[in-house]
N, CA and C atoms as an extended XYZ file, in Angstrom:
354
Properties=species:S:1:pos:R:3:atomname:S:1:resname:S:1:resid:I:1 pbc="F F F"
N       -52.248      122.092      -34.845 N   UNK     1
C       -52.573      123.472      -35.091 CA  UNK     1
C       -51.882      123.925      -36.370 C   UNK     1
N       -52.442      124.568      -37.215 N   UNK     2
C       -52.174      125.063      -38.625 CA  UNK     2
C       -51.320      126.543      -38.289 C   UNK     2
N       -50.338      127.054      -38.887 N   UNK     3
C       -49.262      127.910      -38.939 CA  UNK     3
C       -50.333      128.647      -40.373 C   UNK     3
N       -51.231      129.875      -40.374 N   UNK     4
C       -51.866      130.456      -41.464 CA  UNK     4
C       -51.444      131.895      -41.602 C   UNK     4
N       -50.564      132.418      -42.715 N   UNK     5
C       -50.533      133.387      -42.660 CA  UNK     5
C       -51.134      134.379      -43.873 C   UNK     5
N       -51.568      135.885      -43.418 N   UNK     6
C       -52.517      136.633      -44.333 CA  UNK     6
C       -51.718      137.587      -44.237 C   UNK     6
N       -51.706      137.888      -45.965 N   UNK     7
C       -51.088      139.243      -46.474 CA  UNK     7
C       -51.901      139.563      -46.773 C   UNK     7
N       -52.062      141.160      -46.273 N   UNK     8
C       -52.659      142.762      -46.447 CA  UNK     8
C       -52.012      142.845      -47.370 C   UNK     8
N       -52.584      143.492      -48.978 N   UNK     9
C       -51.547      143.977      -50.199 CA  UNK     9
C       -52.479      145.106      -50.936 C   UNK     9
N       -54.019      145.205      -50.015 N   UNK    10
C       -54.411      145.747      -50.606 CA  UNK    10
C       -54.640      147.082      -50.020 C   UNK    10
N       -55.102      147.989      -50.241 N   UNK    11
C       -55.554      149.598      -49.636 CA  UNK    11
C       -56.813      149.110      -48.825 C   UNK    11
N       -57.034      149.894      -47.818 N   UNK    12
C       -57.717      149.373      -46.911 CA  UNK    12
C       -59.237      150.012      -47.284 C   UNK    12
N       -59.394      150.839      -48.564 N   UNK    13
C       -60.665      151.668      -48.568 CA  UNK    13
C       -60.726      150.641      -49.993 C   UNK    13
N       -61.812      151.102      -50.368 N   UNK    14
C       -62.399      151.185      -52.212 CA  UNK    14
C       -62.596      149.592      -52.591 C   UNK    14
N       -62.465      148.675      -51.695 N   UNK    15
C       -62.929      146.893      -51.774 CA  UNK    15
C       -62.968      146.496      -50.249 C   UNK    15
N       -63.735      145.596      -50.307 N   UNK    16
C       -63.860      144.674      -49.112 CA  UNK    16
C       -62.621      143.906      -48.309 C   UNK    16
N       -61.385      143.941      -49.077 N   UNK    17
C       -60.244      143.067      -49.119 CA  UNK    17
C       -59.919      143.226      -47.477 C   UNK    17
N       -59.859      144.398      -47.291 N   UNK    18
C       -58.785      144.274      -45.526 CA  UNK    18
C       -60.185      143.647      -44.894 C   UNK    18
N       -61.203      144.186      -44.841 N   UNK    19
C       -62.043      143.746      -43.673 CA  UNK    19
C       -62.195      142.401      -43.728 C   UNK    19
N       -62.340      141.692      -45.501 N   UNK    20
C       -62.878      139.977      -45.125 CA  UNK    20
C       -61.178      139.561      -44.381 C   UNK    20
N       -59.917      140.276      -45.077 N   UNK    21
C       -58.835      139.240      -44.418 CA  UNK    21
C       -58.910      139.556      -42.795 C   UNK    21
N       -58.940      141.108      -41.775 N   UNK    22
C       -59.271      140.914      -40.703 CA  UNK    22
C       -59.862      139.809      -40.041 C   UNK    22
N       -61.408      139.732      -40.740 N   UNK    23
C       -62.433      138.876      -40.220 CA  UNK    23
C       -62.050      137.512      -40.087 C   UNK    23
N       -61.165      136.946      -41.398 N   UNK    24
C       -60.627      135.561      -41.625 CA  UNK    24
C       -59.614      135.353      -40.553 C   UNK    24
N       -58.771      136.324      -40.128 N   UNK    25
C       -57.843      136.312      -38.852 CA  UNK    25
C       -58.466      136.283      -37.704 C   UNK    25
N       -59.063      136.979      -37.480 N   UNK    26
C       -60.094      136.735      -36.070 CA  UNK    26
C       -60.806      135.740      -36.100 C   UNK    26
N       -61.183      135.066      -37.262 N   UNK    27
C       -62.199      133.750      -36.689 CA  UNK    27
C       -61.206      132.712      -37.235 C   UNK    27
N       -59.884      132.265      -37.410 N   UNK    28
C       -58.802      131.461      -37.298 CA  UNK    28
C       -58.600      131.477      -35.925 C   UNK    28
N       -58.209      132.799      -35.716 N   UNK    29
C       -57.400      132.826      -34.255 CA  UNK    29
C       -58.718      132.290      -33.096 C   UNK    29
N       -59.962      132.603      -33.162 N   UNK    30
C       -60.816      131.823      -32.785 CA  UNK    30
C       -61.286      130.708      -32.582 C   UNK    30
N       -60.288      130.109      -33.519 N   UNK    31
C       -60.465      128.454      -33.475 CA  UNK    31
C       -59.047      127.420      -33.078 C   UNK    31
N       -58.096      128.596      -32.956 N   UNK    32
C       -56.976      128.200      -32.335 CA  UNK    32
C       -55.849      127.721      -32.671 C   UNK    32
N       -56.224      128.553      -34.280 N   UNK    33
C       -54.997      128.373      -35.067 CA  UNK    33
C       -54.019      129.141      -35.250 C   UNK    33
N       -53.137      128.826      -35.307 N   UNK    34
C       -51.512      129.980      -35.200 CA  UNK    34
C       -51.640      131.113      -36.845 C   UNK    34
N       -51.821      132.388      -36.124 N   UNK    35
C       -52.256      133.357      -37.418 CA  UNK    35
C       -51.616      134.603      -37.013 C   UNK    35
N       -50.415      134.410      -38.545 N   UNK    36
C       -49.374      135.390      -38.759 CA  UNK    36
C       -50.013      136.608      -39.771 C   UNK    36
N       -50.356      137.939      -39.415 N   UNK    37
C       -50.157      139.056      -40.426 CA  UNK    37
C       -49.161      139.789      -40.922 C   UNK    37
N       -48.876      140.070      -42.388 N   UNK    38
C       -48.045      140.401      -43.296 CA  UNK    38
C       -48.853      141.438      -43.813 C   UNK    38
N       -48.363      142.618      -43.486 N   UNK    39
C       -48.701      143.831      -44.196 CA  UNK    39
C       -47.558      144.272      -45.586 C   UNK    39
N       -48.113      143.884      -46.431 N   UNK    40
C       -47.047      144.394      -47.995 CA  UNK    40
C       -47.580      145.473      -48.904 C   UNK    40
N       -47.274      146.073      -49.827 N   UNK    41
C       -47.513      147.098      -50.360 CA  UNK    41
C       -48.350      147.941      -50.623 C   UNK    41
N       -49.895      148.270      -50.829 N   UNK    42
C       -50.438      149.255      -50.347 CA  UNK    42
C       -51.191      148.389      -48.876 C   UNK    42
N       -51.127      147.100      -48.712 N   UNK    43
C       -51.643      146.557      -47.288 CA  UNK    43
C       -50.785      147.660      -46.291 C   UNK    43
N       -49.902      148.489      -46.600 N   UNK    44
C       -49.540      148.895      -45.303 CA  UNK    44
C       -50.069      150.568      -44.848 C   UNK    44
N       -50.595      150.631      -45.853 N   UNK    45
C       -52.085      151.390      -45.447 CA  UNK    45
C       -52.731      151.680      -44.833 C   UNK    45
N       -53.655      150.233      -44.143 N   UNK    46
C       -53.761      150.083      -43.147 CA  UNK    46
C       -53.403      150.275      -42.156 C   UNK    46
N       -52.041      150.480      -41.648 N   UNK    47
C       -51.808      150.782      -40.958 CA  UNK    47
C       -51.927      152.257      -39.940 C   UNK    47
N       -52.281      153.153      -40.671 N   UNK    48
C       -52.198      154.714      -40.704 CA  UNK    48
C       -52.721      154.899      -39.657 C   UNK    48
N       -52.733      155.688      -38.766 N   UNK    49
C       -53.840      155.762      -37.574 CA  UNK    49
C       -54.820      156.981      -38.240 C   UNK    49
N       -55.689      156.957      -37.439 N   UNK    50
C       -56.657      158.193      -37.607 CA  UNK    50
C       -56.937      158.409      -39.180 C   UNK    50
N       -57.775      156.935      -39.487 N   UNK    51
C       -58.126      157.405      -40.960 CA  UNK    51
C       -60.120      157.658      -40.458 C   UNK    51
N       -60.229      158.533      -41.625 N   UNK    52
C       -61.777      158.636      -41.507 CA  UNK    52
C       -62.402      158.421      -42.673 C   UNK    52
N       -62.636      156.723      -42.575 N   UNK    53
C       -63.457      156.158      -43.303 CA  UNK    53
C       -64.923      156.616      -43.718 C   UNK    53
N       -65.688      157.064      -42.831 N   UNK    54
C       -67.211      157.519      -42.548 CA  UNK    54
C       -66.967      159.020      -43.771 C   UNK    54
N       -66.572      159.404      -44.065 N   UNK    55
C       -66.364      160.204      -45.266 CA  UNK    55
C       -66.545      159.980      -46.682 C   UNK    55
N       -66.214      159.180      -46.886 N   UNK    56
C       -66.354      158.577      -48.253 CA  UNK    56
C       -67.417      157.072      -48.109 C   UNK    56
N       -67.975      157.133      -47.085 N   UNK    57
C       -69.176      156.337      -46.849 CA  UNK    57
C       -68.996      154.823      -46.126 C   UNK    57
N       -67.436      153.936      -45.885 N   UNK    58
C       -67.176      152.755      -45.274 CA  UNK    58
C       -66.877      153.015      -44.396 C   UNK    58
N       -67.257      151.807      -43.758 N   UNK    59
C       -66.937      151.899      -41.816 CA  UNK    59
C       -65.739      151.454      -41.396 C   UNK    59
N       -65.482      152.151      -40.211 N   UNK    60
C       -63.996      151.748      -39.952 CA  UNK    60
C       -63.879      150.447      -39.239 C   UNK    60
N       -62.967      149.632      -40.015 N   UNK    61
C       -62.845      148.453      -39.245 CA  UNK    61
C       -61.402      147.981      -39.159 C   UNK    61
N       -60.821      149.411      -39.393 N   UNK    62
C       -59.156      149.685      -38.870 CA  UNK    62
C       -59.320      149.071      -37.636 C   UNK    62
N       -60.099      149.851      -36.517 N   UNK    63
C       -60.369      150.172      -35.393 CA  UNK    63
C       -59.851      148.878      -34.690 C   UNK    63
N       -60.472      147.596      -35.560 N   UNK    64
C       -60.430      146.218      -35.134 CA  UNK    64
C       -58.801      145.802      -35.319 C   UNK    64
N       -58.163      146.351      -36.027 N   UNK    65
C       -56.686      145.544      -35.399 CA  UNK    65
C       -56.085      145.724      -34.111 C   UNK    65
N       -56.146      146.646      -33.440 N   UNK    66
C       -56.411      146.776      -31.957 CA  UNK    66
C       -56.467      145.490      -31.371 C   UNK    66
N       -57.049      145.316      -31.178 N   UNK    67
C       -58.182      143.617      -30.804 CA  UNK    67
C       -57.367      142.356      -31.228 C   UNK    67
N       -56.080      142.940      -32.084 N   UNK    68
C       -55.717      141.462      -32.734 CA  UNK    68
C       -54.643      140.657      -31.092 C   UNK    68
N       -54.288      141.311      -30.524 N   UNK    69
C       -53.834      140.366      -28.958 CA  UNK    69
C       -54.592      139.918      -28.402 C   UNK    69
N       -56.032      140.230      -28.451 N   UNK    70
C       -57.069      139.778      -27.775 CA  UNK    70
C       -57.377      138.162      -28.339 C   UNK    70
N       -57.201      138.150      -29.531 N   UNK    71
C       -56.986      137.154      -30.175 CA  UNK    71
C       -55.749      136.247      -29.914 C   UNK    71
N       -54.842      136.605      -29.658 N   UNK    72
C       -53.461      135.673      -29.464 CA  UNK    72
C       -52.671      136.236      -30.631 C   UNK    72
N       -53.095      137.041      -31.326 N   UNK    73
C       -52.264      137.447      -32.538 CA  UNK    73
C       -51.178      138.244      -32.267 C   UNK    73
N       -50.292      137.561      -32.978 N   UNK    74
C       -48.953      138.488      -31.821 CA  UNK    74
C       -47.608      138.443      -33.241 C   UNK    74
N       -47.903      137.972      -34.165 N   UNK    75
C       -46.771      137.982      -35.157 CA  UNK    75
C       -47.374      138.950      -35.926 C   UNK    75
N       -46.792      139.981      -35.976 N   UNK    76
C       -47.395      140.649      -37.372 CA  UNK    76
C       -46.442      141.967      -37.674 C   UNK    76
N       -46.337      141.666      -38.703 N   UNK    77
C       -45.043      142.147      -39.679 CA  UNK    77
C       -45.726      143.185      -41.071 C   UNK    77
N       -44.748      144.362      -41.148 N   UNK    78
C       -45.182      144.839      -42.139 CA  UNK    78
C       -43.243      144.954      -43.291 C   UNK    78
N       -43.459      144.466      -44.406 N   UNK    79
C       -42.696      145.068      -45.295 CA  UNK    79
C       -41.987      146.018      -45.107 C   UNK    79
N       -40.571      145.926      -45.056 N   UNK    80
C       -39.714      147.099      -45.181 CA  UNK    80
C       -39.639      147.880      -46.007 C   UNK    80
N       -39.605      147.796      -47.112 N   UNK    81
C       -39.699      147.784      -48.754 CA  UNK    81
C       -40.763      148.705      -49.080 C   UNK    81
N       -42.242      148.351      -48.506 N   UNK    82
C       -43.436      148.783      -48.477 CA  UNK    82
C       -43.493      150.222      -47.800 C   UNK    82
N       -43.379      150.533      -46.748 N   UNK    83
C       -43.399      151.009      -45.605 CA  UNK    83
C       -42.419      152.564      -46.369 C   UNK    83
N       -41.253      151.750      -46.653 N   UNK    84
C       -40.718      153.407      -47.189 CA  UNK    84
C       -41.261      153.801      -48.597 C   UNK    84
N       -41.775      152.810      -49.285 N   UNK    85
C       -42.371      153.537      -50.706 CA  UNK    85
C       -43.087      154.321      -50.231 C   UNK    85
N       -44.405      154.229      -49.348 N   UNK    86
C       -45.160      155.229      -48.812 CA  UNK    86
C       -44.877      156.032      -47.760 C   UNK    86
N       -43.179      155.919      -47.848 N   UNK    87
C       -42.826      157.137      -46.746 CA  UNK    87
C       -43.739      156.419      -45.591 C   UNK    87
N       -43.934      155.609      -45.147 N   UNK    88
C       -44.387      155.630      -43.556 CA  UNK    88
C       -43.266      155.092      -42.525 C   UNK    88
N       -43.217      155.364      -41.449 N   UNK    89
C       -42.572      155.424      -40.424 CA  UNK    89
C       -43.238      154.712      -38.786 C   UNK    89
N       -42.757      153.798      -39.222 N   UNK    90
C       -42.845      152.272      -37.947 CA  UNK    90
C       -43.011      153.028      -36.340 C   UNK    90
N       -42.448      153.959      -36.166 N   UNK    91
C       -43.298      154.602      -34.827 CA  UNK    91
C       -44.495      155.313      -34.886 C   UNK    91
N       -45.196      155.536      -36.331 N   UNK    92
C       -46.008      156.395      -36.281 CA  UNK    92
C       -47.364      155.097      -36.972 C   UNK    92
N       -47.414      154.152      -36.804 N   UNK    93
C       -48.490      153.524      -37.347 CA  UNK    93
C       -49.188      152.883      -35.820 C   UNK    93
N       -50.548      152.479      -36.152 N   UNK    94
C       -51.676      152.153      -35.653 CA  UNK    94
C       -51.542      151.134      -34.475 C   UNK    94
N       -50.530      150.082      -35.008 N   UNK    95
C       -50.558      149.031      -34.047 CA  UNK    95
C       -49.033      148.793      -34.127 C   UNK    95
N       -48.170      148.065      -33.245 N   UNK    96
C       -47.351      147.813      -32.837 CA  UNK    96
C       -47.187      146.586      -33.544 C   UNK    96
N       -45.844      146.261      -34.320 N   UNK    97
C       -45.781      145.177      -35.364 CA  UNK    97
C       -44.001      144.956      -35.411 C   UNK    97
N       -43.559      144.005      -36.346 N   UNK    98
C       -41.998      143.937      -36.664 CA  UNK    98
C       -41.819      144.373      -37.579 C   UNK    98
N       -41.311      144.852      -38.338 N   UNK    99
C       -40.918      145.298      -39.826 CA  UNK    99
C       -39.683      144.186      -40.528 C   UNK    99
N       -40.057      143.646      -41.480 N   UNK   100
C       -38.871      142.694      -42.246 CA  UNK   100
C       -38.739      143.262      -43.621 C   UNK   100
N       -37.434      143.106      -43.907 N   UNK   101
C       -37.171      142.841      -45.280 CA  UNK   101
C       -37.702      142.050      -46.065 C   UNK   101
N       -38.293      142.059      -47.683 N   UNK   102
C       -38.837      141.312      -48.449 CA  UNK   102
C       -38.250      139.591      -48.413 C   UNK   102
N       -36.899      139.593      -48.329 N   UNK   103
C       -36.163      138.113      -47.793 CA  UNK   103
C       -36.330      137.796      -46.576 C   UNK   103
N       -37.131      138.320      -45.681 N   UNK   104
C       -37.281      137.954      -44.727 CA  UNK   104
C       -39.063      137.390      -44.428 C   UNK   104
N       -39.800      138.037      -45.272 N   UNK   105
C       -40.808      138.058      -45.395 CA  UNK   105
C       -41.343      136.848      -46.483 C   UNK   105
N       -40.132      136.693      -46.994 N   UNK   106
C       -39.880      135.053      -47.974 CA  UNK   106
C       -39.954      133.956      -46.674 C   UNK   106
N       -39.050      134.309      -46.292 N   UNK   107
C       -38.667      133.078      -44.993 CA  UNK   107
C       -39.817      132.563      -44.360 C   UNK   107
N       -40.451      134.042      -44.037 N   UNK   108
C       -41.480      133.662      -42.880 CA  UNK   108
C       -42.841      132.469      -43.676 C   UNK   108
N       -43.050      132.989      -45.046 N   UNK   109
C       -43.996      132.118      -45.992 CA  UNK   109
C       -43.834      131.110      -45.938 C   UNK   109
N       -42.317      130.127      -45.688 N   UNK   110
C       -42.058      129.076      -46.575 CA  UNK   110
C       -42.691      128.091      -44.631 C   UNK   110
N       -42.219      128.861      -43.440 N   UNK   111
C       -42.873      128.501      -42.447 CA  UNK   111
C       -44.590      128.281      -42.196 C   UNK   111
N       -45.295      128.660      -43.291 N   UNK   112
C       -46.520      128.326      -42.979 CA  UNK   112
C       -47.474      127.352      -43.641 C   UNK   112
N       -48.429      126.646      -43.135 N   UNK   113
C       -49.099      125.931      -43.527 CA  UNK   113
C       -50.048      126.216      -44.488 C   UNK   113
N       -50.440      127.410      -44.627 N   UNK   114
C       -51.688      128.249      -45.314 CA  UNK   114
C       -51.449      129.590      -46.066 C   UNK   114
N       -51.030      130.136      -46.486 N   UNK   115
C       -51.501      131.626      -46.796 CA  UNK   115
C       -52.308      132.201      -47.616 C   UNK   115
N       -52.559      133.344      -47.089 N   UNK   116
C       -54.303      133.614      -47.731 CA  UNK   116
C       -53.881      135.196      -48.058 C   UNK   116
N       -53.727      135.861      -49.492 N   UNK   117
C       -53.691      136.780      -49.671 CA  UNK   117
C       -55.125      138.132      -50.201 C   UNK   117
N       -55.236      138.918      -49.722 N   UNK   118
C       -56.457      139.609      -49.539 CA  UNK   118
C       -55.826      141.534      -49.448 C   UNK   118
């Protein structure tokens, strides 16, 4: 089994980037491969609850990180670093995650077989 991990770095509106890396996590974890998410600098964006995509015309497919235990997805980490540039606050985001330091978020890379940034 492959150790693959995907960094979120991008804003979750105005490109395709979060939804193809979602999609690439869900159909890894579908095939039964060990799949770590890394939310880093505007990737932590994503995180926000209650965004309304359908406004500016893209569909929400926030909605789908929800779903990521359903998958087995169970590591997922957002940037410490990240997180306070945009002032956000780890009890107030979307899904339930770890928060690391950028050296910690080194560490976790050098553990994987794959990473796929998006």
């Amino acid at each position: 089994m492959k150790k693959i991990t995907i960094i979120f770095r991008h804003a979750p509106h105005g490109s395709a980037k979060g939804r193809e890396g979602l999609d690439f996590a869900l159909l890894s974890a579908s095939f039964e491969q060990e799949v770590s998410l890394i939310f880093a600098d505007e990737g932590v964006l994503n995180l926000i609850p209650q965004q309304a995509p359908e406004t500016i015309g893209a569909k929400d497919f926030l909605a789908a990180f929800k779903a990521l235990p359903l998958y087995d997805i169970e590591s997922v980490y957002a940037c410490q670093q990240s997180l306070a540039d945009f002032q956000l606050d780890e009890s107030a985001l979307a899904i339930p995650l770890d928060v690391k330091t950028p050296k910690e978020i080194g560490e976790l890379l050098t553990q994987a077989d794959e990473v796929f940034v998006y």
